[in-house]
PDB file as gemmi writes it, atoms N, CA and C in Angstrom:
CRYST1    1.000    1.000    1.000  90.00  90.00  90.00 P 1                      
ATOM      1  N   UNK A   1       3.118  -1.347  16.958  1.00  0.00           N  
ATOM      2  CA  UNK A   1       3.098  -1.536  15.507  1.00  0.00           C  
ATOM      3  C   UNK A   1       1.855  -2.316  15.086  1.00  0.00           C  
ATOM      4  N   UNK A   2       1.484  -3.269  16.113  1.00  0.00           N  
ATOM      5  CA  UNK A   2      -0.092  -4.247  15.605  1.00  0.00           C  
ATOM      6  C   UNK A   2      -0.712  -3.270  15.382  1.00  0.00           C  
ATOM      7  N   UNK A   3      -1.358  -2.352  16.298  1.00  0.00           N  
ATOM      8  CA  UNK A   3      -2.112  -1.366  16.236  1.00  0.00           C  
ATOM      9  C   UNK A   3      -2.531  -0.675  14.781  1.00  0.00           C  
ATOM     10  N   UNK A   4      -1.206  -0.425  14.128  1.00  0.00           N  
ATOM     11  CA  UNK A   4      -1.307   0.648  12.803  1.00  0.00           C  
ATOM     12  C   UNK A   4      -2.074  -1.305  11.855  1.00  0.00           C  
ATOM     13  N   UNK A   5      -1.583  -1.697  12.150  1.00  0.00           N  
ATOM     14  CA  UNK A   5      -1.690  -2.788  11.091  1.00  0.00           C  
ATOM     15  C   UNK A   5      -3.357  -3.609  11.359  1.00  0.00           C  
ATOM     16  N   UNK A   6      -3.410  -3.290  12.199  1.00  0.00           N  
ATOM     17  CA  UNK A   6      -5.058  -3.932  12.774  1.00  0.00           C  
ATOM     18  C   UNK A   6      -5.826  -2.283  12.177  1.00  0.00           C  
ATOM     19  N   UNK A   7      -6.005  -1.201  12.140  1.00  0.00           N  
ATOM     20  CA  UNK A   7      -6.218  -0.372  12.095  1.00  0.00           C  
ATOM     21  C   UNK A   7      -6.392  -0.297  10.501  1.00  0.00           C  
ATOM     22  N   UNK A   8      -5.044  -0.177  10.012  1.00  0.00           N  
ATOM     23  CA  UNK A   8      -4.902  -0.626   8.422  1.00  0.00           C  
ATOM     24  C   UNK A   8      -6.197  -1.526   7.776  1.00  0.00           C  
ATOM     25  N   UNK A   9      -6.164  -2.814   8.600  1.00  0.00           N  
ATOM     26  CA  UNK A   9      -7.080  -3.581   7.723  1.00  0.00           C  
ATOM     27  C   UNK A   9      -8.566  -3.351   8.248  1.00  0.00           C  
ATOM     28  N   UNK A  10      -8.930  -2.553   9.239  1.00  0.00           N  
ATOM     29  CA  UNK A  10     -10.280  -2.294   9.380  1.00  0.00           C  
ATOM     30  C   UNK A  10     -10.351  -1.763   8.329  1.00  0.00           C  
ATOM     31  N   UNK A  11      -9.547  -0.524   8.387  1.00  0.00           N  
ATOM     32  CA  UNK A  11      -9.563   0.442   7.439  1.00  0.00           C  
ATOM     33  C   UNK A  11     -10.612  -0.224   5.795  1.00  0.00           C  
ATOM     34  N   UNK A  12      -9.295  -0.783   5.396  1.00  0.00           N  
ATOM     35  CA  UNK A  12      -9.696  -1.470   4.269  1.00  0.00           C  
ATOM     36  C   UNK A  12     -11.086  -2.098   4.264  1.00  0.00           C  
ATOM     37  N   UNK A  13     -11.330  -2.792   5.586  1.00  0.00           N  
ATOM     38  CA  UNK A  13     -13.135  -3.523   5.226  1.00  0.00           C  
ATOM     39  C   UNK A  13     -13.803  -2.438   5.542  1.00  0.00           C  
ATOM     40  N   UNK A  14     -13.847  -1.732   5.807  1.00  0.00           N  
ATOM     41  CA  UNK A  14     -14.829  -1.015   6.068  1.00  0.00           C  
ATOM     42  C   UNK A  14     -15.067   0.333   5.504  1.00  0.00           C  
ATOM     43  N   UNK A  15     -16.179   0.525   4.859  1.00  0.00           N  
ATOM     44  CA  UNK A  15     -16.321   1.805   4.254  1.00  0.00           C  
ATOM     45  C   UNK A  15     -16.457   2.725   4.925  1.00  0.00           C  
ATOM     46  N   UNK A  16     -16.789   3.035   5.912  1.00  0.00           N  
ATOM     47  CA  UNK A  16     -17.675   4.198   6.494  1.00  0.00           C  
ATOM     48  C   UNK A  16     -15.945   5.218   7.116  1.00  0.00           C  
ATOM     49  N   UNK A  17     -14.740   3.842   7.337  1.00  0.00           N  
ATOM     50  CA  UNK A  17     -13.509   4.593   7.917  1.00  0.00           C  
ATOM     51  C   UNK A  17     -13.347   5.178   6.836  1.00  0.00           C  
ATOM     52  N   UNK A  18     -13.057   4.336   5.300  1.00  0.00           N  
ATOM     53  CA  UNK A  18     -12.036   4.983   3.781  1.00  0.00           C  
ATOM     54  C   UNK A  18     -12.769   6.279   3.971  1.00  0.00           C  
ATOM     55  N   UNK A  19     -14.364   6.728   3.984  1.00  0.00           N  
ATOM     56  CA  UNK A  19     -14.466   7.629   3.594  1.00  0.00           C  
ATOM     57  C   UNK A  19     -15.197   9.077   4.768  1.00  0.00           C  
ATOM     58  N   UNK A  20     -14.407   8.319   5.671  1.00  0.00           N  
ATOM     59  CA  UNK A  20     -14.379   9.411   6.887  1.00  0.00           C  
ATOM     60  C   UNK A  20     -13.830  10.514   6.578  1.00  0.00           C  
ATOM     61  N   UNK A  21     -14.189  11.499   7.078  1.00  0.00           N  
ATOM     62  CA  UNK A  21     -13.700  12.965   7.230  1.00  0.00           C  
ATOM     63  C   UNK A  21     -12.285  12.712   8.373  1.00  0.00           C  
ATOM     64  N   UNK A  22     -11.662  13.707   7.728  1.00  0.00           N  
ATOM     65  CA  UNK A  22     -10.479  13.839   8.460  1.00  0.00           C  
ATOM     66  C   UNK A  22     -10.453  14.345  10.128  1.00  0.00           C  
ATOM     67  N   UNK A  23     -11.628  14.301  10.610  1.00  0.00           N  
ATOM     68  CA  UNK A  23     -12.054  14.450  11.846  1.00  0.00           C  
ATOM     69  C   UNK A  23     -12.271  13.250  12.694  1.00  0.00           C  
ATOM     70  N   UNK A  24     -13.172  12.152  12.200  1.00  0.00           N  
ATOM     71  CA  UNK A  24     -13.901  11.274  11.953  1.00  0.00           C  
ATOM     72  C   UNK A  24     -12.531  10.050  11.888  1.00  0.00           C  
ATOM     73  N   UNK A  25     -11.784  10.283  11.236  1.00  0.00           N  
ATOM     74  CA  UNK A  25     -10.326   9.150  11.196  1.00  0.00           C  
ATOM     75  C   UNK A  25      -9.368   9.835  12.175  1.00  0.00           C  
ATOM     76  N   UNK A  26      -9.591  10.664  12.502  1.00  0.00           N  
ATOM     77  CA  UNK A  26      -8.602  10.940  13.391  1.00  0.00           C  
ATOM     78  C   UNK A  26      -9.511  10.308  15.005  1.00  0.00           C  
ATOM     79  N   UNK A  27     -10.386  10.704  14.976  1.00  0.00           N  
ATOM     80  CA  UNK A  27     -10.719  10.041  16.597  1.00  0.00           C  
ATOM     81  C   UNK A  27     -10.783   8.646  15.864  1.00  0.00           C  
ATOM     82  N   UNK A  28     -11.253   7.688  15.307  1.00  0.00           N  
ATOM     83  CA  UNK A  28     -10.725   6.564  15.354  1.00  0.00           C  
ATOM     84  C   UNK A  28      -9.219   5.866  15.346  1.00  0.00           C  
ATOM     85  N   UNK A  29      -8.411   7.061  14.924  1.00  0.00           N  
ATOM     86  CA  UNK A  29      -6.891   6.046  14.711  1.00  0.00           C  
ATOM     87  C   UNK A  29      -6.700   6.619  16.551  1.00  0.00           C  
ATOM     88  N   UNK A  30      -7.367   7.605  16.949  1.00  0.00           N  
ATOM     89  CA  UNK A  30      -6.810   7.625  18.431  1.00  0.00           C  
ATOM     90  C   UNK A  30      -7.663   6.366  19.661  1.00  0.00           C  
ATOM     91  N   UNK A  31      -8.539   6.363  19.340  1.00  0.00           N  
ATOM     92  CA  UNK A  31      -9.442   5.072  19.985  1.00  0.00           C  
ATOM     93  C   UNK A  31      -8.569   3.550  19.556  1.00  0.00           C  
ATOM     94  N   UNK A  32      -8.426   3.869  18.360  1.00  0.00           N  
ATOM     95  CA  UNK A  32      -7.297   2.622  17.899  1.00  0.00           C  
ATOM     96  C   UNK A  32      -5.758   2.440  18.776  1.00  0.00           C  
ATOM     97  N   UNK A  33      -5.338   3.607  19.036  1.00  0.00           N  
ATOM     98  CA  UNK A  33      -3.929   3.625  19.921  1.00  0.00           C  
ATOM     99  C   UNK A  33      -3.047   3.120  19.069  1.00  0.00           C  
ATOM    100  N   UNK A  34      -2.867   4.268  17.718  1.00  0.00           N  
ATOM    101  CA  UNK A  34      -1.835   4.137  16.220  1.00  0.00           C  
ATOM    102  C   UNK A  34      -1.158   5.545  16.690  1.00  0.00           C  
ATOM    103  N   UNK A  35       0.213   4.941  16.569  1.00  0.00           N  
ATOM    104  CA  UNK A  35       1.469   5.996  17.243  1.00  0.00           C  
ATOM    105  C   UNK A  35       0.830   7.173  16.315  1.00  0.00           C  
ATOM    106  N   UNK A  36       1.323   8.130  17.185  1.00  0.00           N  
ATOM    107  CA  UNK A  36       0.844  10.032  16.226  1.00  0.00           C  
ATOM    108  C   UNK A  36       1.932   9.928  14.744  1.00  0.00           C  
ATOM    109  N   UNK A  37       3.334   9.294  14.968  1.00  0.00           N  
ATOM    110  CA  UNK A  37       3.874   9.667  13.737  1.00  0.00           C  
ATOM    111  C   UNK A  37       2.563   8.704  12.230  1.00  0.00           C  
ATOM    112  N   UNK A  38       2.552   7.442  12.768  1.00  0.00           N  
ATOM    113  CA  UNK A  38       1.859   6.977  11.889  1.00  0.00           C  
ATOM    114  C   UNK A  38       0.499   7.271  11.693  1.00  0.00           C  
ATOM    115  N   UNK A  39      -0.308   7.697  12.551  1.00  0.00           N  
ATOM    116  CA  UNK A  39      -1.737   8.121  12.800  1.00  0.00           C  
ATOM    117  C   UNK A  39      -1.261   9.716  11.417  1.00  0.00           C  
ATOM    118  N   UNK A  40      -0.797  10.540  11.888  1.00  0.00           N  
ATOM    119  CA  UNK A  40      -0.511  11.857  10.467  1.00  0.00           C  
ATOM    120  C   UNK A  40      -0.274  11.241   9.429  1.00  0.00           C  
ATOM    121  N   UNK A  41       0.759  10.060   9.160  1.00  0.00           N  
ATOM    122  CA  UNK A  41       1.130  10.069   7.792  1.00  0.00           C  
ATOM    123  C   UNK A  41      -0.494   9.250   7.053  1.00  0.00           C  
ATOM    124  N   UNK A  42      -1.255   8.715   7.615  1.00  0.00           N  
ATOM    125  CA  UNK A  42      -2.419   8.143   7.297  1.00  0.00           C  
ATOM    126  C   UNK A  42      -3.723   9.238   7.022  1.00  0.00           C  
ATOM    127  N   UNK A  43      -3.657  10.425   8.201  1.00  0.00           N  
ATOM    128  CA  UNK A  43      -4.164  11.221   7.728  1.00  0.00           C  
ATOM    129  C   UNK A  43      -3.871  12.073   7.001  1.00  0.00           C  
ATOM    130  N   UNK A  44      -2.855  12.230   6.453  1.00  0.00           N  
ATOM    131  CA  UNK A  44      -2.037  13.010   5.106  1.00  0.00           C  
ATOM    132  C   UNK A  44      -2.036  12.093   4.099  1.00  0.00           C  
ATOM    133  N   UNK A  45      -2.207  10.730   3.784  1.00  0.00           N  
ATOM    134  CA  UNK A  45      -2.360  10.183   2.968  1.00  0.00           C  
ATOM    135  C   UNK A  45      -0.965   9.726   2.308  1.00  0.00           C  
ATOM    136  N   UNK A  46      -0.078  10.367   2.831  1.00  0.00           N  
ATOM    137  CA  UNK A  46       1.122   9.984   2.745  1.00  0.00           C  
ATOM    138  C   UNK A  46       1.523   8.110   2.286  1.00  0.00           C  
ATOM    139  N   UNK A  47       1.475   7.469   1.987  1.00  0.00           N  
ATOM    140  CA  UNK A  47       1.628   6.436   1.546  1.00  0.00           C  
ATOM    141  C   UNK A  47       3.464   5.922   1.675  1.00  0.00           C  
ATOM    142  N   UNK A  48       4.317   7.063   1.296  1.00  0.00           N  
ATOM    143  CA  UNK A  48       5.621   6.744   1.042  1.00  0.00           C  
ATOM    144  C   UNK A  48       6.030   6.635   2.859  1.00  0.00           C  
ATOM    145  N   UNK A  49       5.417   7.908   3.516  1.00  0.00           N  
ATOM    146  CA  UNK A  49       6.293   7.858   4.908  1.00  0.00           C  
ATOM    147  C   UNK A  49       5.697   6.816   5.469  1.00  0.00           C  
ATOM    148  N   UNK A  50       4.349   6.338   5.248  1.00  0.00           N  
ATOM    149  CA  UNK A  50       4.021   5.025   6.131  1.00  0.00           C  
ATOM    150  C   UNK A  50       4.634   4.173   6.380  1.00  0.00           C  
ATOM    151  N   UNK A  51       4.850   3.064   4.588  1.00  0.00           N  
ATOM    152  CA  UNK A  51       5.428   2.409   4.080  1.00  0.00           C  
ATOM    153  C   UNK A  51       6.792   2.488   4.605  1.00  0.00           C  
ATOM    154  N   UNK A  52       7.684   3.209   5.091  1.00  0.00           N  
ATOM    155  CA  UNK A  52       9.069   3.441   5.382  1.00  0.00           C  
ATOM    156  C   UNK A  52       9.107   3.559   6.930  1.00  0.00           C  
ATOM    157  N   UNK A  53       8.045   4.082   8.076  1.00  0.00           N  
ATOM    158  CA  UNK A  53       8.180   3.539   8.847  1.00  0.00           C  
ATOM    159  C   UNK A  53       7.608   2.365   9.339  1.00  0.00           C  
ATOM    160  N   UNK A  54       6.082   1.687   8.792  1.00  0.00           N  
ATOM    161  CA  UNK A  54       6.262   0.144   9.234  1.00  0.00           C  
ATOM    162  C   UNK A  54       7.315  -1.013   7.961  1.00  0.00           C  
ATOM    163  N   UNK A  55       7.518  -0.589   6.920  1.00  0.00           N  
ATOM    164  CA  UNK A  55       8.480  -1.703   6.634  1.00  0.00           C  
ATOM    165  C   UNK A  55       9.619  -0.473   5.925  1.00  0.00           C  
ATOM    166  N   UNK A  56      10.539  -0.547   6.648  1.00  0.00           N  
ATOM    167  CA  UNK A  56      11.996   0.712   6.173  1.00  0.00           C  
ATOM    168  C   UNK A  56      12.806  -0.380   5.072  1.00  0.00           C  
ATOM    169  N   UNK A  57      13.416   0.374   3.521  1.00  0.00           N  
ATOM    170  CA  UNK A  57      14.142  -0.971   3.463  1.00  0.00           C  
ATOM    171  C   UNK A  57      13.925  -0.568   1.585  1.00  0.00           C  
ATOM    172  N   UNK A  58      14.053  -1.659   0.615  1.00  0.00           N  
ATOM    173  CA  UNK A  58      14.050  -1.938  -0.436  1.00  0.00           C  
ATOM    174  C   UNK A  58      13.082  -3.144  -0.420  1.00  0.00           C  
ATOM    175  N   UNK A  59      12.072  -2.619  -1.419  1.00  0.00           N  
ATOM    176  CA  UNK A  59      11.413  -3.859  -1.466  1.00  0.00           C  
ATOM    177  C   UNK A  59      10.909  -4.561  -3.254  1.00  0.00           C  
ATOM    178  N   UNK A  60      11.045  -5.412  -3.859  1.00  0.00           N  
ATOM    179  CA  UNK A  60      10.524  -5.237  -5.077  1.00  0.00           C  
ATOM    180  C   UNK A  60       9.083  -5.998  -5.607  1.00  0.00           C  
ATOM    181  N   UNK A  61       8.452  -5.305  -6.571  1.00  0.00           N  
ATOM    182  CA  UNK A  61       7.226  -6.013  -6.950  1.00  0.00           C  
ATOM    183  C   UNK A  61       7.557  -6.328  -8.204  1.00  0.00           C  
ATOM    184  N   UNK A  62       6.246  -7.223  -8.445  1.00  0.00           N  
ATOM    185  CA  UNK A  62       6.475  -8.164 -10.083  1.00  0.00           C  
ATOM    186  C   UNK A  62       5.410  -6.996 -10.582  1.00  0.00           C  
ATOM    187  N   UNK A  63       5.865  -6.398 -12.044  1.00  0.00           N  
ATOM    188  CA  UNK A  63       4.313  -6.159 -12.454  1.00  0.00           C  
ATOM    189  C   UNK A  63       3.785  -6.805 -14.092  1.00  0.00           C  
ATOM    190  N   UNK A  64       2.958  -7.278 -13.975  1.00  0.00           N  
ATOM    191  CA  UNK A  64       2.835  -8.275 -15.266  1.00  0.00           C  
ATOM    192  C   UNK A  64       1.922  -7.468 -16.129  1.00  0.00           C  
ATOM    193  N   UNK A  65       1.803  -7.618 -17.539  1.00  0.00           N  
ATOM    194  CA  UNK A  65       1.168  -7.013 -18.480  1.00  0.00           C  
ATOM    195  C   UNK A  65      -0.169  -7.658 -18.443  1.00  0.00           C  
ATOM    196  N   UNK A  66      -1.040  -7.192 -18.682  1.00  0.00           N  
ATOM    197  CA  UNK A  66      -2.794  -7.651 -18.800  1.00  0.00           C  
ATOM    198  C   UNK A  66      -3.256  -7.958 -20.053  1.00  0.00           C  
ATOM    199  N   UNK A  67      -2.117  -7.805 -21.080  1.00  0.00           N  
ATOM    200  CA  UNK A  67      -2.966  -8.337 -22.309  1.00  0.00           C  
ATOM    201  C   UNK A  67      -2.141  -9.601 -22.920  1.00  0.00           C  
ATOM    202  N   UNK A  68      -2.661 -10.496 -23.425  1.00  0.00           N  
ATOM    203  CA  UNK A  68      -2.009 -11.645 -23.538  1.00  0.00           C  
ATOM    204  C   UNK A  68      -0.748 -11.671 -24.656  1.00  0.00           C  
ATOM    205  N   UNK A  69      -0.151 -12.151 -25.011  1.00  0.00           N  
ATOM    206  CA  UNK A  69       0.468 -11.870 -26.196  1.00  0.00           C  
ATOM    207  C   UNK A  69       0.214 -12.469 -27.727  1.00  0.00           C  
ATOM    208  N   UNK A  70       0.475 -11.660 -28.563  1.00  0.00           N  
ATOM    209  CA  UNK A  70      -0.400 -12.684 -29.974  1.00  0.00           C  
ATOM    210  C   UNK A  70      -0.196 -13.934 -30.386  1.00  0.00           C  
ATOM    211  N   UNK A  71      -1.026 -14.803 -30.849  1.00  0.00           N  
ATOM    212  CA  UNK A  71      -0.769 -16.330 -31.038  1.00  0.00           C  
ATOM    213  C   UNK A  71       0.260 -16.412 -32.131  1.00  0.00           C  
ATOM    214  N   UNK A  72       0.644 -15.481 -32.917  1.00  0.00           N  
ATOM    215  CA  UNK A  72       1.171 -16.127 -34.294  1.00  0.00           C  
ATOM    216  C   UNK A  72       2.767 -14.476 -33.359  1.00  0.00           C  
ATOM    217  N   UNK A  73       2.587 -14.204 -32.691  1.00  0.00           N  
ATOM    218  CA  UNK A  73       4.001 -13.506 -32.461  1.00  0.00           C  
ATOM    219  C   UNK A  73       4.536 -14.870 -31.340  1.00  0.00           C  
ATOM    220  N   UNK A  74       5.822 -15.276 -31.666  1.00  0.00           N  
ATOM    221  CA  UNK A  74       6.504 -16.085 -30.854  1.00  0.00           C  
ATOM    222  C   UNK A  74       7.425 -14.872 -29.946  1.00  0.00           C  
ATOM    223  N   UNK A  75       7.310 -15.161 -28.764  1.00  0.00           N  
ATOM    224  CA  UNK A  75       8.493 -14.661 -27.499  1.00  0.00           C  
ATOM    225  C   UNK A  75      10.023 -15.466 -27.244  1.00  0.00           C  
ATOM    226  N   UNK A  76      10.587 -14.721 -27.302  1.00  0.00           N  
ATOM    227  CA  UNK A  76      12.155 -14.882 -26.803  1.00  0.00           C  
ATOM    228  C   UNK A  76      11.880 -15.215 -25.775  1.00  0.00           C  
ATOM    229  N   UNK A  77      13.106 -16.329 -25.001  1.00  0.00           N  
ATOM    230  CA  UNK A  77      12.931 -16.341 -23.496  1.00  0.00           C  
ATOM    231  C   UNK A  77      13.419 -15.373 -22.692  1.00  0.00           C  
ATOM    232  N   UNK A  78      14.551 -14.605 -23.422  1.00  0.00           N  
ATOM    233  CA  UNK A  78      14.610 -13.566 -22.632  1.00  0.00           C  
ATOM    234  C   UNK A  78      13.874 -12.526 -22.971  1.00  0.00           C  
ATOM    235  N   UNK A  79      13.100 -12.455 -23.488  1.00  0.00           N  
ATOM    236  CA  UNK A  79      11.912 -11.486 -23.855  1.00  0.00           C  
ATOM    237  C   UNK A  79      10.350 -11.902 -22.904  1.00  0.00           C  
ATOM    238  N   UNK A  80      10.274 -11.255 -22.298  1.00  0.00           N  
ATOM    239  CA  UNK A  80       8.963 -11.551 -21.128  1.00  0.00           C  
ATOM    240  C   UNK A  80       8.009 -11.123 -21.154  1.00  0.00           C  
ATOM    241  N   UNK A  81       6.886 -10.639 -20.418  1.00  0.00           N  
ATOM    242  CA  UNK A  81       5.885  -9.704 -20.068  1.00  0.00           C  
ATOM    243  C   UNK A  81       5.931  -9.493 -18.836  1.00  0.00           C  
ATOM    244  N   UNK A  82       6.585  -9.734 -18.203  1.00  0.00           N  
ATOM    245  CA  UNK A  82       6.911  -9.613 -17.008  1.00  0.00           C  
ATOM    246  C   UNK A  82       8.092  -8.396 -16.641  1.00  0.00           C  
ATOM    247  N   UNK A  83       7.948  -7.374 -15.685  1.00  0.00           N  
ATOM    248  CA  UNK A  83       9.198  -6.582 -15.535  1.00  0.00           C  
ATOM    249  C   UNK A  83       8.751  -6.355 -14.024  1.00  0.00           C  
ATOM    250  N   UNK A  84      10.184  -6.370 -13.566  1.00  0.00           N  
ATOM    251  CA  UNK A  84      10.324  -5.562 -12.147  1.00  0.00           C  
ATOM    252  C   UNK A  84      10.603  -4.414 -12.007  1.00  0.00           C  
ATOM    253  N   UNK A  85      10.500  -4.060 -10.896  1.00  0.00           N  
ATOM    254  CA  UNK A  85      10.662  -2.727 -10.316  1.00  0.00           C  
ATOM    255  C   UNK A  85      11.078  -2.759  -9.088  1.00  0.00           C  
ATOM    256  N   UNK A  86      11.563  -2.177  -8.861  1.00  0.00           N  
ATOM    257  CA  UNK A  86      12.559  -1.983  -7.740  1.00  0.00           C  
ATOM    258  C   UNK A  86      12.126  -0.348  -7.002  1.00  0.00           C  
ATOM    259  N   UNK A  87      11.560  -0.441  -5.432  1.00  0.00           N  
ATOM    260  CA  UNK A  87      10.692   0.087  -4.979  1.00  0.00           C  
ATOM    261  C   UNK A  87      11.736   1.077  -3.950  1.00  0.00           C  
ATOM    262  N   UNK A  88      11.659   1.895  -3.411  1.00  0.00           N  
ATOM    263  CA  UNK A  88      12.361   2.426  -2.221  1.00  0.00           C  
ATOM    264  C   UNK A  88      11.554   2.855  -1.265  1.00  0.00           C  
ATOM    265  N   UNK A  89      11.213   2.112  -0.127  1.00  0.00           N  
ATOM    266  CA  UNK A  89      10.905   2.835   0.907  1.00  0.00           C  
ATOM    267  C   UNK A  89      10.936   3.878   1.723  1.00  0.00           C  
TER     268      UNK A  89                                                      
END                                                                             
């Protein structure tokens, strides 16, 4: 499992992997030694099957609004800018 996750964050620093050819990421996730189920769902781009086999489960994020709210509109406390979401792996 390190493997996909060390792999993952090269991924991320480094440009030359994001925008490898699907030839090109595939001999690196195999030089890397990233299991074949997870090595495909990375080269399919798959995002949902990844996500579900390194973390399986329910997970939730915060997502907050980007614009501030107006000075002369007052907020309820139960009125937020803030909403969750509730994610499925």
């Amino acid at each position: 499992m390190s493997n996909v996750i060390d792999f993952l964050e090269r991924m991320g620093a480094s440009v030359g992997l994001r925008t490898a050819g699907t030839e090109g990421l595939a001999r690196e996730l195999t030089a890397a030694a990233v299991d074949e189920g997870l090595a495909q769902a990375i080269l399919a781009g798959d995002a949902s099957v990844l996500r579900e086999q390194i973390a399986p489960g329910v997970f939730y994020a915060i997502q907050m609004e980007d614009t501030p709210p107006e000075e002369n509109e007052e907020q309820d406390d139960e009125e937020t800018s803030v909403h969750m979401r509730r994610h499925r792996a």
